[in-house]
N, C-alpha and C positions, 0 to 999 in steps of 0.2 A: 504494500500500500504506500501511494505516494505521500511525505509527510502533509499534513495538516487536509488531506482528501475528506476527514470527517466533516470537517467545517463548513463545507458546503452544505446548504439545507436540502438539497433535493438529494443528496445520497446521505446526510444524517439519518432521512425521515424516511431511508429504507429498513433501518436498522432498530430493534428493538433494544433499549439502554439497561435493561433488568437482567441478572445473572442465569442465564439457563441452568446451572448446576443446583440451584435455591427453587428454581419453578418445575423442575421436571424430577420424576423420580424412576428408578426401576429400569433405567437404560439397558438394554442391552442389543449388540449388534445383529442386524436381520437383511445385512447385503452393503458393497461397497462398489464402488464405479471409480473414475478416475479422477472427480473433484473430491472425493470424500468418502465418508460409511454413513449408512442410512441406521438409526434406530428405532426403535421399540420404546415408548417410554409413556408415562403417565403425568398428567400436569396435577403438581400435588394443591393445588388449590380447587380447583373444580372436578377431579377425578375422570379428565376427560382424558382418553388415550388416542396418543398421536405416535405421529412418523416425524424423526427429525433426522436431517441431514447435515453431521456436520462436514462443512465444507478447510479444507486444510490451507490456508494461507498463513503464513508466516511476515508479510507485508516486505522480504525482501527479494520476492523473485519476481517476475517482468509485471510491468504495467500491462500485458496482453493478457497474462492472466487475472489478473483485479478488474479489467475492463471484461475477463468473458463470466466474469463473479456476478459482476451487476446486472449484464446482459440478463444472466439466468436468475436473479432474484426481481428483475424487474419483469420478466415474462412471467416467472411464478405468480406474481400479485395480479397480472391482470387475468390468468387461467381461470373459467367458472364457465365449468362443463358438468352435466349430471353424472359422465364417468368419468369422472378423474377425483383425486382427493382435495379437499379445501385446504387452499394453503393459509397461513395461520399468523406466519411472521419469522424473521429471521433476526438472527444474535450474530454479532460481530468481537469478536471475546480475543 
């Protein structure tokens, strides 16, 4: 990630500011792909059970990959199809 990339409000406001490790409980891994591992997990406040994907970025490897991050958390937000899953929201940690 390039420095101070958060500060922009239209990619802050892709990003959920609350600890995924405090809101989700019961992780555990249920498949992985090349950005990341997909889990299994429950949101310990509403006991809702969801799919999350953490995606692996360390903010120092190319700008081509932070830019195909956002690509794919900005396609996710506008997805809302009867078969596909509701996406929910994404952690930047």
């Amino acid at each position: 990630m390039r420095k101070g990339v958060l500060k922009d409000p239209e990619i802050a406001d892709l990003f959920y500011k609350d600890d995924p490790e405090e809101l989700f409980i019961g992780l555990h891994e249920i498949g992985h792909g090349s950005f990341g591992a997909v889990y299994f997990a429950t949101n310990a406040h509403t006991s809702e059970v969801v799919a999350i994907k953490k995606m692996s970025y360390s903010g120092k490897q190319t700008h081509e990959k932070w830019q195909d991050i956002l690509k794919e958390v900005k396609f996710l937000r506008q997805l809302k199809h009867p078969n596909t899953i509701e996406y929910k929201g994404c952690y930047l940690k």
